[in-house]
N, CA, C and O of each residue as an XYZ file, in Angstrom:
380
protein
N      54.384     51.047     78.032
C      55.265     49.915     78.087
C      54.449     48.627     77.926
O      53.371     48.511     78.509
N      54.926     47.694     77.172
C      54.316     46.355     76.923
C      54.682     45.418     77.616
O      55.890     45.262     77.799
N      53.743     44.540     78.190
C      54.087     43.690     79.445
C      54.141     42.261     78.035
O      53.536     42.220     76.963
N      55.122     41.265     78.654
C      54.949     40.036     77.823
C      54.785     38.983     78.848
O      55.357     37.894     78.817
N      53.798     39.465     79.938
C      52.982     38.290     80.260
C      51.983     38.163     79.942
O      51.111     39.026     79.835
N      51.886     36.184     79.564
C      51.001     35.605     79.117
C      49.904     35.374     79.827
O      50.275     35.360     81.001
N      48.356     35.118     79.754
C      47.717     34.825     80.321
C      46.936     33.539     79.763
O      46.665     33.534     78.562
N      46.502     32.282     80.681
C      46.850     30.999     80.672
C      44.649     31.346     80.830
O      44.218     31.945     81.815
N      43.660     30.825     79.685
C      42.615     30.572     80.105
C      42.173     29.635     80.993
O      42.207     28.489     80.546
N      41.654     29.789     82.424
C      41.364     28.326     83.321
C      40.337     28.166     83.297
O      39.953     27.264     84.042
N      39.363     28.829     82.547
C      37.611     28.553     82.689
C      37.512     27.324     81.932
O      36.689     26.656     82.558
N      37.845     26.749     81.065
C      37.678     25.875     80.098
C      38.849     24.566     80.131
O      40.058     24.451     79.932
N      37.725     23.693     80.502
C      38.595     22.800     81.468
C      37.850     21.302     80.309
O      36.661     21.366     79.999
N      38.448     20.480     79.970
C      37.792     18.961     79.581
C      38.445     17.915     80.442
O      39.453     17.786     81.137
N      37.495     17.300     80.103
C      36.692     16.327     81.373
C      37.288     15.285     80.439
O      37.262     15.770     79.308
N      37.866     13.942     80.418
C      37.626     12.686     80.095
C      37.201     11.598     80.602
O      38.092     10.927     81.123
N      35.821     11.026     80.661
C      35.828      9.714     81.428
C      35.732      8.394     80.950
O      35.093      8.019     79.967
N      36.091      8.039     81.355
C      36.288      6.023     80.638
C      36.279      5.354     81.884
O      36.538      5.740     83.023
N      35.862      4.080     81.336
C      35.211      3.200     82.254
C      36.428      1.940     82.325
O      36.879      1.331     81.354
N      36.757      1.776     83.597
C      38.306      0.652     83.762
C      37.565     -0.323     84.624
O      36.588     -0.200     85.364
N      38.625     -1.710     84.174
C      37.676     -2.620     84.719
C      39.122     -2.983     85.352
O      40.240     -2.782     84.877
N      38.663     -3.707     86.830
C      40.205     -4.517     87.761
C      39.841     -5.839     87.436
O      38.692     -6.249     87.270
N      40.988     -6.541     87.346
C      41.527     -7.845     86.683
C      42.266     -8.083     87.594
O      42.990     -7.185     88.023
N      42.298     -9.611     88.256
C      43.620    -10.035     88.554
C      44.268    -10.731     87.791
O      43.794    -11.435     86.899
N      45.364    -10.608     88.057
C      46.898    -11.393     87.410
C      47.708    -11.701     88.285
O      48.008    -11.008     89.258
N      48.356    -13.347     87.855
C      49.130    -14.082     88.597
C      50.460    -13.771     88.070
O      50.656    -14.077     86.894
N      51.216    -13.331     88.591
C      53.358    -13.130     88.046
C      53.871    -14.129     88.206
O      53.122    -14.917     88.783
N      54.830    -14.525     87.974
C      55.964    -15.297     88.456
C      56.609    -14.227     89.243
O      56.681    -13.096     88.761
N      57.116    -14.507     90.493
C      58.022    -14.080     91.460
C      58.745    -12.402     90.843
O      58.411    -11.231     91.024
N      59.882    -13.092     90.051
C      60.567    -12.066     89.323
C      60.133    -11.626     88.216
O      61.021    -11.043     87.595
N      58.521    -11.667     87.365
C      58.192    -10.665     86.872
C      57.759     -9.713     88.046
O      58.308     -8.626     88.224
N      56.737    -10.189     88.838
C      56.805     -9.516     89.556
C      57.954     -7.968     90.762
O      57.952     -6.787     91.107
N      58.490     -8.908     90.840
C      59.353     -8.148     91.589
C      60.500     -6.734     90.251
O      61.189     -5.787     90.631
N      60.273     -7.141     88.953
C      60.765     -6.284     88.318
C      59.785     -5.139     87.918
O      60.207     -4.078     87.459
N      58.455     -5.395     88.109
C      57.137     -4.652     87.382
C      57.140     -4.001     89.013
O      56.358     -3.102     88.702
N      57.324     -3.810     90.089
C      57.662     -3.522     90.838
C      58.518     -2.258     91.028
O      58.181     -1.136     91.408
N      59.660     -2.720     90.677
C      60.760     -1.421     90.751
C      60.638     -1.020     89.347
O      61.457     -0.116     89.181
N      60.117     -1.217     88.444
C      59.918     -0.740     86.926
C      58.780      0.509     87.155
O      58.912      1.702     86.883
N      57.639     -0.185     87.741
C      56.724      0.759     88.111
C      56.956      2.227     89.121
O      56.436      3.338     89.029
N      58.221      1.534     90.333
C      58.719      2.751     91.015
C      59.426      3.752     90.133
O      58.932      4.879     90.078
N      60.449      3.509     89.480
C      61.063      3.925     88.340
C      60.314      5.128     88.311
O      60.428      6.154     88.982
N      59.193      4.676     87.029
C      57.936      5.634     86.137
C      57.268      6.034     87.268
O      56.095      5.715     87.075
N      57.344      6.413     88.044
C      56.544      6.713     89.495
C      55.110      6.639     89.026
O      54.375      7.591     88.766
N      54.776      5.073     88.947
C      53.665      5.121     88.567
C      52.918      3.600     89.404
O      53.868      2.979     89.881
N      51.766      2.960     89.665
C      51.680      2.037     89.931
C      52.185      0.408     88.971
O      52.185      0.294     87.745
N      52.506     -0.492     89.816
C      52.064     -1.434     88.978
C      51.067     -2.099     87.918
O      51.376     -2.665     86.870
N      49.803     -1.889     88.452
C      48.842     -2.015     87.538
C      48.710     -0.834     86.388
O      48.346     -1.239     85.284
N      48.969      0.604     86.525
C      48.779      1.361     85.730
C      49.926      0.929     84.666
O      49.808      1.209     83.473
N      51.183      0.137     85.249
C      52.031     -0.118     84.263
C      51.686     -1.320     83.286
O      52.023     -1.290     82.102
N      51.139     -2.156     83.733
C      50.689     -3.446     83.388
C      49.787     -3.010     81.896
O      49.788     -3.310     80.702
N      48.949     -1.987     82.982
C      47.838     -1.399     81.654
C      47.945     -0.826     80.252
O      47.304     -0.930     79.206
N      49.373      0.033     80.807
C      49.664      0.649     79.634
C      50.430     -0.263     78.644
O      50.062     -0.098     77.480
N      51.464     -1.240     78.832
C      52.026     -2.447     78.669
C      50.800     -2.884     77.372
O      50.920     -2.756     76.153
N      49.770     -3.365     78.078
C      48.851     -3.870     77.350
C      47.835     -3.150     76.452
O      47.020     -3.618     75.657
N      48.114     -1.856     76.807
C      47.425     -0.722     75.793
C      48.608     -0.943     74.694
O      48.481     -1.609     73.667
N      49.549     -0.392     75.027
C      50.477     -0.817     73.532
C      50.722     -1.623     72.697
O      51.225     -1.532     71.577
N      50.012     -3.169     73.795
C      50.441     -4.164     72.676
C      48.837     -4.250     71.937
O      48.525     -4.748     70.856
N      48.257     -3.787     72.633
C      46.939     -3.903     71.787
C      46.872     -3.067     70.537
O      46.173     -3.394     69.578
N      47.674     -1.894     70.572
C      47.213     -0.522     69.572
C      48.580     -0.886     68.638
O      48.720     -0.067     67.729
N      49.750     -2.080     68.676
C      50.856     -2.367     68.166
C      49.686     -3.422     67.145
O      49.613     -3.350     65.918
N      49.197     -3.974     67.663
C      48.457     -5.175     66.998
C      47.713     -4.535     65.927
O      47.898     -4.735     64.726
N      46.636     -3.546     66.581
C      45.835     -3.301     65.724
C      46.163     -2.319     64.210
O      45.489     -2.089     63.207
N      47.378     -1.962     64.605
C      48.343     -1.423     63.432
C      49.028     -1.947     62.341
O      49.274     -1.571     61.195
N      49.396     -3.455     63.402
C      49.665     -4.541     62.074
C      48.736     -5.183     61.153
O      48.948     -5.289     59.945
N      47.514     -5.683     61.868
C      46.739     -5.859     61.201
C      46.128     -4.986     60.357
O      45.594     -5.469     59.358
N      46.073     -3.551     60.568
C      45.184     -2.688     59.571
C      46.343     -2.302     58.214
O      45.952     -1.843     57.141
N      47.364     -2.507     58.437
C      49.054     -2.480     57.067
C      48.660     -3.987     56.712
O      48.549     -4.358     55.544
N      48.489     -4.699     57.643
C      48.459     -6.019     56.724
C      47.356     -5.456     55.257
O      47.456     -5.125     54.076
N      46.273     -5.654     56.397
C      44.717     -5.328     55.260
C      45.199     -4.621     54.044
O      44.884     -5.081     52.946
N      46.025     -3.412     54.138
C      46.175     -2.205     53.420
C      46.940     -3.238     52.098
O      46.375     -3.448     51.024
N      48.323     -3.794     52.469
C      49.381     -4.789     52.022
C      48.441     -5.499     51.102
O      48.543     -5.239     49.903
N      47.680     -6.225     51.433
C      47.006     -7.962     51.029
C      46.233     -6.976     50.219
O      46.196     -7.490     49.101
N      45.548     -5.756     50.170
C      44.393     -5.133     49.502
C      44.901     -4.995     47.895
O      44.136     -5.193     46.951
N      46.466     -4.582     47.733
C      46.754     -3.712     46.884
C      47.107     -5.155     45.792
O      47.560     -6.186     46.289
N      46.851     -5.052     44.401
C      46.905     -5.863     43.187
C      48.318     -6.233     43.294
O      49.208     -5.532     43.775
N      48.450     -7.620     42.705
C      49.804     -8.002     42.997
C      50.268     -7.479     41.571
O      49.699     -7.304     40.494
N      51.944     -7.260     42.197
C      52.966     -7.020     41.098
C      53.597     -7.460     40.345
O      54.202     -8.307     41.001
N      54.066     -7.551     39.016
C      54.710     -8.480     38.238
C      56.042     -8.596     38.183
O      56.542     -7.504     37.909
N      56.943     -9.562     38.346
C      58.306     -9.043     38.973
C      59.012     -9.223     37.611
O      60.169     -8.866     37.387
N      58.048     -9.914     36.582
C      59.275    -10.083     34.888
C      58.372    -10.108     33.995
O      57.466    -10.929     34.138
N      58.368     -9.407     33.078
C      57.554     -9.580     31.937
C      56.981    -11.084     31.281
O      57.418    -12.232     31.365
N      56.280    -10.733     30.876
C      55.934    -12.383     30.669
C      56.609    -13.058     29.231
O      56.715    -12.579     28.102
N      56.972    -14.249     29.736
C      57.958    -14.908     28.695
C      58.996    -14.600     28.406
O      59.656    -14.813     27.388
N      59.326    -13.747     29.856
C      61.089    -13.474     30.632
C      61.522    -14.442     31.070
O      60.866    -15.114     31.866
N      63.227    -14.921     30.521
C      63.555    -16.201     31.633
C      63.871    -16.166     32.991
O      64.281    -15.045     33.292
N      63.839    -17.161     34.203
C      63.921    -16.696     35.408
C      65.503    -16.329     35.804
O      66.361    -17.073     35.328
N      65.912    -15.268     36.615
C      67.281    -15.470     36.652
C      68.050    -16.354     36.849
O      67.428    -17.406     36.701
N      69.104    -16.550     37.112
C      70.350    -17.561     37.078
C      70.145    -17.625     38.928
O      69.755    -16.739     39.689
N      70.498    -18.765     39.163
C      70.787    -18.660     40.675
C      71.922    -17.993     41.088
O      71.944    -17.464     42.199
N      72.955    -17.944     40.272
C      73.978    -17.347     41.024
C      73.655    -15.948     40.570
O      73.759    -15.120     41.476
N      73.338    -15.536     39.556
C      73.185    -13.928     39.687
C      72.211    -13.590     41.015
O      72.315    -12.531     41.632
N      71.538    -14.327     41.260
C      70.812    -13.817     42.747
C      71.452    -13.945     44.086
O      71.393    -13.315     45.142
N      72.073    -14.977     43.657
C      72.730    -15.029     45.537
C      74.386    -14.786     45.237
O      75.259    -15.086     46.051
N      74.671    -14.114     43.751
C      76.028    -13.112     43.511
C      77.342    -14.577     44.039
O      78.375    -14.302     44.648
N      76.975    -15.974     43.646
C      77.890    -16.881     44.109
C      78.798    -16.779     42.676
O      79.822    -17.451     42.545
């Protein structure tokens, strides 16, 4: 008879370590008090929320900027042959 339990390897375990630095930060009242119950929410701390907050906007940034680069890199396009007339205004804005 064939058993279909799985067996889960636990010898082989990774480690991650990184180095965090504490910062203070001043709130206003009611950011505060919402980063608060936001953080209870995610059952997570405030600061770990703060962090991640700011991990995203950092890795949001660095995404725009690297599409920008990609964008600005690529040869510009020609939108009319040359010694095409420009359209009509109203065929563009369909008045």
């Amino acid at each position: 008879m064939k058993s279909n339990v799985k067996y889960i390897d636990t010898k082989f375990v990774i480690h991650y370590s990184s180095v965090m630095k504490n910062v203070t930060i001043t709130l206003d009242e009611n950011v505060a008090r919402w980063a608060r119950i936001r953080a209870a929410e995610l059952n997570t701390s405030v600061s770990r929320l703060v962090g991640e907050m700011l991990r995203e906007k950092m890795l949001d940034e660095e995404k725009y900027e690297q599409a920008s680069c990609e964008y600005l890199s690529q040869k510009p396009a020609k939108l009319r042959k040359p010694g095409a007339p420009h359209p009509k205004r109203e065929d563009l804005y369909g008045r």
